[in-house]
C-alpha positions in Angstrom: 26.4 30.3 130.7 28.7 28.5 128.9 32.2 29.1 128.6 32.8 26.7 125.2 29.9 27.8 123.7 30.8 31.3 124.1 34.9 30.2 123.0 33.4 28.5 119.8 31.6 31.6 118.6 34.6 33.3 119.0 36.1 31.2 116.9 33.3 31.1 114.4 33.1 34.8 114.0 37.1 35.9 114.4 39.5 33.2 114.4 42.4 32.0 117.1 41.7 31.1 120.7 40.4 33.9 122.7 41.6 34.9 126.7 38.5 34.4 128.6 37.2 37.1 130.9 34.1 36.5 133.2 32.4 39.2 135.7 29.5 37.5 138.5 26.6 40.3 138.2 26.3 41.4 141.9 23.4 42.9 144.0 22.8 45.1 147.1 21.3 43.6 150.0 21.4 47.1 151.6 23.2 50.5 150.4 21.8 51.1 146.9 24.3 54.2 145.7 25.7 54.6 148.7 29.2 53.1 148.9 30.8 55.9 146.4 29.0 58.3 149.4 30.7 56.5 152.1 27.4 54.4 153.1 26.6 50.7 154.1 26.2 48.4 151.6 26.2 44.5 151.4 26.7 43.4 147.5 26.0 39.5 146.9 27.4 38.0 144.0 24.4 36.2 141.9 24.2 33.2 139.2 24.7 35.2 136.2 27.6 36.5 134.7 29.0 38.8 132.1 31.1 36.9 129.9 33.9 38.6 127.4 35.9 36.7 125.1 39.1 38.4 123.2 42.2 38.4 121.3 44.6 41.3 120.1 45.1 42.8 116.6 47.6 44.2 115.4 45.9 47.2 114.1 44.2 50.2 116.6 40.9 49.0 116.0 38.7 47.3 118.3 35.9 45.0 116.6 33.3 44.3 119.6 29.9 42.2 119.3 27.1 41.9 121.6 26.1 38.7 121.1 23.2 38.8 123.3 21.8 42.1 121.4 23.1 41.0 117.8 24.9 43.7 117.2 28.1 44.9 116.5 30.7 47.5 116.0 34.4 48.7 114.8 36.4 51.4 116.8 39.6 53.1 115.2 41.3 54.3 118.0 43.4 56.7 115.3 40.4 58.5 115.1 38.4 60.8 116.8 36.2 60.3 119.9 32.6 59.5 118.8 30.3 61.3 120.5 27.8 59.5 123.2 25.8 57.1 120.7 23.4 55.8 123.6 24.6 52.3 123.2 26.6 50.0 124.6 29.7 50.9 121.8 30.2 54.0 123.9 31.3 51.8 127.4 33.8 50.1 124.9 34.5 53.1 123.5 34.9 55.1 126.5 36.8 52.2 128.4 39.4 52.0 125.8 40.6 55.7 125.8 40.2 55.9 129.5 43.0 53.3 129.8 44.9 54.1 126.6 44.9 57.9 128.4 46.3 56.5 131.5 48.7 53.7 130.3 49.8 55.0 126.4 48.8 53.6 123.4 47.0 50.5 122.7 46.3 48.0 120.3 43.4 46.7 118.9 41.2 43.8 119.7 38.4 41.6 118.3 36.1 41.1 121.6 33.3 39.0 122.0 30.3 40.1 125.0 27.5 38.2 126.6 25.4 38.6 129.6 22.7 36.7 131.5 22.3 39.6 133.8 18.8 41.0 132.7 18.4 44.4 131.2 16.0 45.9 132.9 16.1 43.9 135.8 17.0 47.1 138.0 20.2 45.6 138.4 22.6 48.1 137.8 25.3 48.7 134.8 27.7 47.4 137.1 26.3 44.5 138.1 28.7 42.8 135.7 
């Protein structure tokens, strides 16, 4: 994946120069589910990545794209919780008032996500 293709979009769709984030997808050799049950497991990092480009606002809303599913979506963090949407908006979502619970109130952000790691691949959600 590349990292200036992904930093030029950024620019393209929002502006300014984004901080680069990126995540190897991982998998289990051995120990599917079993290291949050105090099992074996033997995780391999792989050749594909989750990549997340972003920048702050000065607002409390968070303007995230999936690039990768052309789609994309605007939180208000001065507004109520949605309720589970069955997309990806709700790990944003749910991330986001997670640490704004723990740490006090945020800002917004303009983010920008893409993946290699295959949907559907039976690697899991956090494989990236």
């Amino acid at each position: 994946m590349d990292l200036e293709k992904v930093r030029a979009e950024f620019k393209t769709r929002f502006g300014g120069s984004p901080r680069m984030f990126r995540a190897p997808g991982r998998v289990n050799l051995i120990g599917e589910h079993t290291d949050y049950n105090d099992g074996f497991v033997m995780p391999f990092a792989i050749d594909r990545a989750t990549i997340v480009a972003g920048i702050g606002r000065v607002d409390r809303k968070i303007h995230a794209v999936a690039l990768d599913l052309k789609e994309d979506a605007v939180i208000d963090l001065d507004a109520e919780p949605q309720k589970k949407r069955k997309s990806w908006v709700d790990y944003v979502e749910g991330t986001a008032r997670s640490v704004e619970e723990k740490f006090g109130r945020l800002k917004g952000a303009n983010i920008l996500i893409t993946s290699d790691v295959p949907i559907g691949s039976g690697l899991s959600s956090s494989a990236a």
